[in-house]
DSSP file (Angstrom, degrees, kcal/mol; ACC not computed):
  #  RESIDUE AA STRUCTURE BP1 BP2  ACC     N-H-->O    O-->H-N    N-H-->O    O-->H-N    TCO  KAPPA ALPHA  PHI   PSI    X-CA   Y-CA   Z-CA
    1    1 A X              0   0    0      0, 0.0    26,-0.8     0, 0.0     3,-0.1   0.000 360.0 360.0 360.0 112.7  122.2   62.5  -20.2
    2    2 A X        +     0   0    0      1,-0.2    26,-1.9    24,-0.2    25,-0.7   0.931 360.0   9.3 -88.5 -70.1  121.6   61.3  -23.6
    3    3 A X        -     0   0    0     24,-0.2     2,-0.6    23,-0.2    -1,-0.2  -0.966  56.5-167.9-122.8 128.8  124.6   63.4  -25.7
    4    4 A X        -     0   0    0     24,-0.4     5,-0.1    -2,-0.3     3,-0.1  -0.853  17.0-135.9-105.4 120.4  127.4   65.5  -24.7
    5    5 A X        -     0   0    0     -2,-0.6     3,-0.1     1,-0.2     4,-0.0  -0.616  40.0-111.6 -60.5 161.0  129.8   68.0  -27.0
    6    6 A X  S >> S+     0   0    0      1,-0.2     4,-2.3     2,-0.2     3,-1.2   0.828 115.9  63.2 -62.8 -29.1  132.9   67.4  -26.1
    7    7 A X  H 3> S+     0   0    0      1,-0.3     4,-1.5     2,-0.2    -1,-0.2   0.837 113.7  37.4 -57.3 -39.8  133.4   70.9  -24.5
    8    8 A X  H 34 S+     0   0    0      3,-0.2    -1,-0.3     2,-0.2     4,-0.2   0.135 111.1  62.9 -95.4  23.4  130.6   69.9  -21.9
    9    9 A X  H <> S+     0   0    0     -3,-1.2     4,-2.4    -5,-0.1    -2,-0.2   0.824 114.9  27.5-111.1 -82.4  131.9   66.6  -21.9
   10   10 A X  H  < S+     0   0    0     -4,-2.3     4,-0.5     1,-0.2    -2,-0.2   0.789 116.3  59.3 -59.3 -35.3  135.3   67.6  -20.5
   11   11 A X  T >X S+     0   0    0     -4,-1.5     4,-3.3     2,-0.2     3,-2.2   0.972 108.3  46.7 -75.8 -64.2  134.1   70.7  -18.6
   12   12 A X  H 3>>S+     0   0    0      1,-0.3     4,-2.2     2,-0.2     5,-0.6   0.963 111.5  50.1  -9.8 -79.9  131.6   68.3  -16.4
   13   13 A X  H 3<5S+     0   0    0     -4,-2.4     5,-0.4     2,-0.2    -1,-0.3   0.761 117.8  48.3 -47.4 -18.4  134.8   65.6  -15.8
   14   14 A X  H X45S+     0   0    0     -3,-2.2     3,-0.6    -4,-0.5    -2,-0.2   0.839 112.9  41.1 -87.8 -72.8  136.3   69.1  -14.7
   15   15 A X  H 3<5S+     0   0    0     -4,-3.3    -2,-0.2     1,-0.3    -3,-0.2   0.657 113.8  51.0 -65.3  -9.8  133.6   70.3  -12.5
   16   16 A X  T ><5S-     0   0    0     -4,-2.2     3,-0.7     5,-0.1    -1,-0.3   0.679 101.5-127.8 -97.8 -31.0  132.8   66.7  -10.6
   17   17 A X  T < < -     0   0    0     -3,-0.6    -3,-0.1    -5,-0.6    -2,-0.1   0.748  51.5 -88.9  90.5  14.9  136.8   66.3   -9.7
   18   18 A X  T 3  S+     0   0    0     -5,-0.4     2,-0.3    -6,-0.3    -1,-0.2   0.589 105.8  56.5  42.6  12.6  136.3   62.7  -11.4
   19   19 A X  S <  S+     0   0    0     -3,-0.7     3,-0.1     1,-0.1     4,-0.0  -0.951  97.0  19.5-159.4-179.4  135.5   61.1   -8.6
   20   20 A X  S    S+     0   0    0     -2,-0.3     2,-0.5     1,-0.2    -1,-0.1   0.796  98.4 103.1  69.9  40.1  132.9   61.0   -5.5
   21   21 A X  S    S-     0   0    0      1,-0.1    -1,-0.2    -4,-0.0    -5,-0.1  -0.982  90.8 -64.6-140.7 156.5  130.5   63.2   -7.8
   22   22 A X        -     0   0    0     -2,-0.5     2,-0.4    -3,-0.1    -1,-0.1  -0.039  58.0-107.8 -40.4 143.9  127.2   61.8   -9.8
   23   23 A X        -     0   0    0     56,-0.1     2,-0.4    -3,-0.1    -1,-0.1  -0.740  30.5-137.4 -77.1 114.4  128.0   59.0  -12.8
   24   24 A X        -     0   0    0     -2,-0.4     2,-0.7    56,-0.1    56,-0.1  -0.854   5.9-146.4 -69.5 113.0  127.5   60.7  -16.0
   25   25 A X        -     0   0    0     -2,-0.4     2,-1.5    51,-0.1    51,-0.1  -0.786  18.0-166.6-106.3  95.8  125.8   58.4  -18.1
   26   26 A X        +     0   0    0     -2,-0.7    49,-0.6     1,-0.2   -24,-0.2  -0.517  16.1 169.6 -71.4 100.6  127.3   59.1  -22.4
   27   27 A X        +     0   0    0     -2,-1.5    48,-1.2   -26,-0.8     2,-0.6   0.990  47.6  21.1 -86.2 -43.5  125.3   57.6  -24.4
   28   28 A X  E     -A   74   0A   0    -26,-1.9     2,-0.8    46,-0.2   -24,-0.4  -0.900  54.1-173.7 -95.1 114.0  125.6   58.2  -27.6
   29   29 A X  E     -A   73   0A   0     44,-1.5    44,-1.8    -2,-0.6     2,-0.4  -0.927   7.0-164.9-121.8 107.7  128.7   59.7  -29.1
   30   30 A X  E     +A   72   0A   0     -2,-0.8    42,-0.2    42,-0.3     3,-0.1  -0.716  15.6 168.1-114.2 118.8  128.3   60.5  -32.8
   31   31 A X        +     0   0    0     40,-0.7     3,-0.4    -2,-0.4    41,-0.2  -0.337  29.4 130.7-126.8  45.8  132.1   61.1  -34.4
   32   32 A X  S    S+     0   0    0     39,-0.4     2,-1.5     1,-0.3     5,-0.2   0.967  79.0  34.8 -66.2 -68.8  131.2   61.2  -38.0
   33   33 A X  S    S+     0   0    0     -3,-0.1    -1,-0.3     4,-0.1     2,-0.3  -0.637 103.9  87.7 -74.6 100.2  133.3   64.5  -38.7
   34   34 A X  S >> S-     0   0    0     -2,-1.5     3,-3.2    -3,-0.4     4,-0.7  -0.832  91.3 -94.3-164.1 168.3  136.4   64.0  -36.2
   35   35 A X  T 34 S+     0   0    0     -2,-0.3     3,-0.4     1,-0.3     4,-0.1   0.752 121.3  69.6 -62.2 -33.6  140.1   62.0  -36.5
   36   36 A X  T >> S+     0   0    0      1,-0.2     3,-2.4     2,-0.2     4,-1.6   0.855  86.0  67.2 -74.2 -23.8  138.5   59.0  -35.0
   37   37 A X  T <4 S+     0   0    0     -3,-3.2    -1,-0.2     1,-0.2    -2,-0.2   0.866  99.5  56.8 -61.8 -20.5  136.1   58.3  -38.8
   38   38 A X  T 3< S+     0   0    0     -4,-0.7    -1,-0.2    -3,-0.4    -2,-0.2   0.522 105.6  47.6 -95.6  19.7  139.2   57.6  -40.3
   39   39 A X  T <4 S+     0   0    0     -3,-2.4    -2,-0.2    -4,-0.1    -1,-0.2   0.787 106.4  54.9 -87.4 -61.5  139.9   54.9  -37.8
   40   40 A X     <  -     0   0    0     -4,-1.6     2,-0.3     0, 0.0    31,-0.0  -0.367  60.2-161.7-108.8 154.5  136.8   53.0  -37.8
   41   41 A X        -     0   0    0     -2,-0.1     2,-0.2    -3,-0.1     3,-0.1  -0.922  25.7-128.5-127.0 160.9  134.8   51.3  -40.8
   42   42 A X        -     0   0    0     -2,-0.3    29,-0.0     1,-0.2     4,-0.0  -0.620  43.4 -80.8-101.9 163.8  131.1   50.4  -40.2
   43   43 A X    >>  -     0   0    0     -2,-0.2     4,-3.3     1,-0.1     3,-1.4  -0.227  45.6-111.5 -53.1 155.2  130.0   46.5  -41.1
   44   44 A X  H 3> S+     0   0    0      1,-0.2     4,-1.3     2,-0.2    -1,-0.1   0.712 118.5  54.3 -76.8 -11.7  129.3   46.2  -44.9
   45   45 A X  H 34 S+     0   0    0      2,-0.2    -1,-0.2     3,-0.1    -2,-0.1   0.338 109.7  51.1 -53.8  -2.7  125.5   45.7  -44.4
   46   46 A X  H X> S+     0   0    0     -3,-1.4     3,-5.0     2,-0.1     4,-2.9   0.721 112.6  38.9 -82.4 -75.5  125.8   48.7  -42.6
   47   47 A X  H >< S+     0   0    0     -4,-3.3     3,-1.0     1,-0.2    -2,-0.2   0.932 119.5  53.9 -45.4 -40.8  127.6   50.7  -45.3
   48   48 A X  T 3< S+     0   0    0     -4,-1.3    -1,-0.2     1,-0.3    -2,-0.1   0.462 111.9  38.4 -87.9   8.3  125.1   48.8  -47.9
   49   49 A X  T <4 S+     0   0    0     -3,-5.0     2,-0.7     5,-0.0    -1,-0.3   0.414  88.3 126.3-120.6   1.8  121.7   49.7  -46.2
   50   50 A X    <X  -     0   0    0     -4,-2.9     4,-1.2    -3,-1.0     3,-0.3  -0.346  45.0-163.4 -62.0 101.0  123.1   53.6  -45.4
   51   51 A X  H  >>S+     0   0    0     -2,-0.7     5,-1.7     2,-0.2     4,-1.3   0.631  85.1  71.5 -54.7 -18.4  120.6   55.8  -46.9
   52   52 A X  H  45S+     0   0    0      3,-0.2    -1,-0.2     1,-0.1    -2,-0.1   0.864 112.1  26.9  -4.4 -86.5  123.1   58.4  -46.6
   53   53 A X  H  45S+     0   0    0     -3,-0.3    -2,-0.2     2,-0.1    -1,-0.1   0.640 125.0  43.8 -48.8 -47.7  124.7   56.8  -49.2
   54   54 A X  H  <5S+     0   0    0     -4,-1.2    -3,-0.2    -5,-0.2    -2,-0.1   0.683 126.8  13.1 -73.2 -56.8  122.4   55.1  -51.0
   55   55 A X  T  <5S+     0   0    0     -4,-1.3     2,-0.3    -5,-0.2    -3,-0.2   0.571  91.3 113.0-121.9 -25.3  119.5   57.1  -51.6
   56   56 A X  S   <S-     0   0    0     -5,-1.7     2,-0.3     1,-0.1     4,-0.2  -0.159  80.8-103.5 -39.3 105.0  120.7   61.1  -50.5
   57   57 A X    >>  -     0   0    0     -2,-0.3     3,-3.3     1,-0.1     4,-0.8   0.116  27.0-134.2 -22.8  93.3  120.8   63.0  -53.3
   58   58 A X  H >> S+     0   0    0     -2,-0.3     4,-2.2     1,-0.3     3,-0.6   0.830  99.1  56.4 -50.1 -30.8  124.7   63.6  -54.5
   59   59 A X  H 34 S+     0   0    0      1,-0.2    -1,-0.3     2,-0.1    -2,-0.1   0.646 111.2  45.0 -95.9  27.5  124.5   67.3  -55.1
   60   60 A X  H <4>S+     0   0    0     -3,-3.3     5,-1.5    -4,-0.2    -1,-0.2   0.309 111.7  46.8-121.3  24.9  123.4   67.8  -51.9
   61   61 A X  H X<5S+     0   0    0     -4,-0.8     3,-0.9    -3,-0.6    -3,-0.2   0.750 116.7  49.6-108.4 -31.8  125.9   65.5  -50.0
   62   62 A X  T 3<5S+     0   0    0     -4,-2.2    -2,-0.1    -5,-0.3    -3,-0.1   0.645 102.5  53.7 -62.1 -23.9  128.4   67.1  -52.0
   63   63 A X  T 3 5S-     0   0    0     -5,-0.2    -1,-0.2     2,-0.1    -2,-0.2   0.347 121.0-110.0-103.7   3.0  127.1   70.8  -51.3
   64   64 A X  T < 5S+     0   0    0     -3,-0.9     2,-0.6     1,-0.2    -3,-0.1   0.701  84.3 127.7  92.6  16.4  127.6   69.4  -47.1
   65   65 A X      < +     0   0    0     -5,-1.5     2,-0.2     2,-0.0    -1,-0.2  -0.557  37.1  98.4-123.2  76.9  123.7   69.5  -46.8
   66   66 A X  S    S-     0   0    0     -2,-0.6     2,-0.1    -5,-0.1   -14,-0.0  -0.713  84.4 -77.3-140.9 170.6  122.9   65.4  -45.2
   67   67 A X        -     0   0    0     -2,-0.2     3,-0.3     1,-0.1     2,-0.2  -0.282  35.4-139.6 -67.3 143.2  122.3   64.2  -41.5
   68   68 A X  S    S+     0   0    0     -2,-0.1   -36,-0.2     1,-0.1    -1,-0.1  -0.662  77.4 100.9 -97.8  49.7  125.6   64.0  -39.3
   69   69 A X        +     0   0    0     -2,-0.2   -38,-0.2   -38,-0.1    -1,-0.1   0.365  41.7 117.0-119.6 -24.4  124.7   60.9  -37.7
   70   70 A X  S    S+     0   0    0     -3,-0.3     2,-0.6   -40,-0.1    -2,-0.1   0.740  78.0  25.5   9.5 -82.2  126.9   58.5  -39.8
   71   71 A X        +     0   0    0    -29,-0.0   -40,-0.7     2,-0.0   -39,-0.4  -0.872  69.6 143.7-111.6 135.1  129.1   57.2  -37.3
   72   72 A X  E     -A   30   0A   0     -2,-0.6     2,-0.4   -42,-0.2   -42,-0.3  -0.972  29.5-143.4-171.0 176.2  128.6   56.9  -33.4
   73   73 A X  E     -A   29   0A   0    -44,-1.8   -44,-1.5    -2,-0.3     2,-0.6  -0.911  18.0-128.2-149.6 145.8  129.5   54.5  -30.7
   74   74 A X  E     +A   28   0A   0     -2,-0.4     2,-0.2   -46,-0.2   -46,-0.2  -0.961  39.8 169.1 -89.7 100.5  127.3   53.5  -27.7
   75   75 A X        -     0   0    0    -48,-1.2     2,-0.3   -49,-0.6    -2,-0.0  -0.715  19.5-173.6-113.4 163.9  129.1   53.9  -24.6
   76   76 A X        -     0   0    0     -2,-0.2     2,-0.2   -51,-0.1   -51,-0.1  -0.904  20.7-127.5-142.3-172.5  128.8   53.9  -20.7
   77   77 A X        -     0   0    0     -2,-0.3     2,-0.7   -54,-0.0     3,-0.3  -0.521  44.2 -84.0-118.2-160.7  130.7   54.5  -17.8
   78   78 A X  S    S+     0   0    0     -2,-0.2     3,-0.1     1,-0.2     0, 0.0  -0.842 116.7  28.0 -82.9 114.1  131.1   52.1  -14.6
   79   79 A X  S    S+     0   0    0     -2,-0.7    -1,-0.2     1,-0.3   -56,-0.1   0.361  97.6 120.9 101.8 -20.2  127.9   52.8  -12.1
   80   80 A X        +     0   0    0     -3,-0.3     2,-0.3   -56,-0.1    -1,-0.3  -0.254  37.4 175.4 -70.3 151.0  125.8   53.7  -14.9
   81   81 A X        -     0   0    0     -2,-0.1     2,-0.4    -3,-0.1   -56,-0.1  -0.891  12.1-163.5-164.5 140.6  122.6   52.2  -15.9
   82   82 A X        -     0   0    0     -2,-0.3     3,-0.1     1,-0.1    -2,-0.0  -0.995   3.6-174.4-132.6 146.2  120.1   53.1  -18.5
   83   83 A X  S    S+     0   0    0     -2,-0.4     2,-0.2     1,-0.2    -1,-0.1   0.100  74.6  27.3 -97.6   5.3  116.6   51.6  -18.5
   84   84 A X        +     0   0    0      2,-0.0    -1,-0.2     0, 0.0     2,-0.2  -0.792  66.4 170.6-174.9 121.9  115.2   52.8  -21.5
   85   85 A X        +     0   0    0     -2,-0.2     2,-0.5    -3,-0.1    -3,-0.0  -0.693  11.5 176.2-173.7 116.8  117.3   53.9  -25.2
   86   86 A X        -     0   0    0     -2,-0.2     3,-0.3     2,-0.0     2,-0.3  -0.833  17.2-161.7 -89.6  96.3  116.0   54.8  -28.7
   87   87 A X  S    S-     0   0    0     -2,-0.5    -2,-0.0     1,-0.2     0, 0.0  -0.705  70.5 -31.4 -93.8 145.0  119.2   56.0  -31.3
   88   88 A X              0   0    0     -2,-0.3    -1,-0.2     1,-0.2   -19,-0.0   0.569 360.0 360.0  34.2  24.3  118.1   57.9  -34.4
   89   89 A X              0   0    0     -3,-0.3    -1,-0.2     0, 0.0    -2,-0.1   0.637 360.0 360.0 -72.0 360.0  114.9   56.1  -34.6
């Protein structure tokens, strides 16, 4: 399992009873629009290579029309293992 919404996120952790049921492996969790971007700041070679940022055109980052990939965190769970993982390449 590569990406989850949060609605299938929780509804999954629902339907396995959180424990004795298959290890969900999240990998990617991409939180640009949610209360946690205003927590976290990316490194400043990050922010300074973002093409996002850099190079998007401004009246169409302004007008809400850029990739949503911005921010996202790499996670696992306990029991998990992944053998193989490309982000945004």
């Amino acid at each position: 399992v590569d990406y989850f919404e949060d609605e299938d996120r929780i509804r999954l952790s629902k339907e396995s009873g959180g424990s004795g049921g298959r290890v969900l492996n999240q990998i990617s969790l991409e939180f640009s629009h949610s209360d946690l971007r205003g927590r976290v700041e990316s490194p400043r070679i990050v922010r300074e290579l973002d093409w996002i940022d850099i190079a998007w055109p401004a009246e169409r980052k302004r007008a809400g029309d850029f990739p949503r990939v911005q921010f996202y965190c790499l996670t696992s769970t306990a029991g998990c293992y992944t053998d193989f993982h490309v982000d945004f390449g």
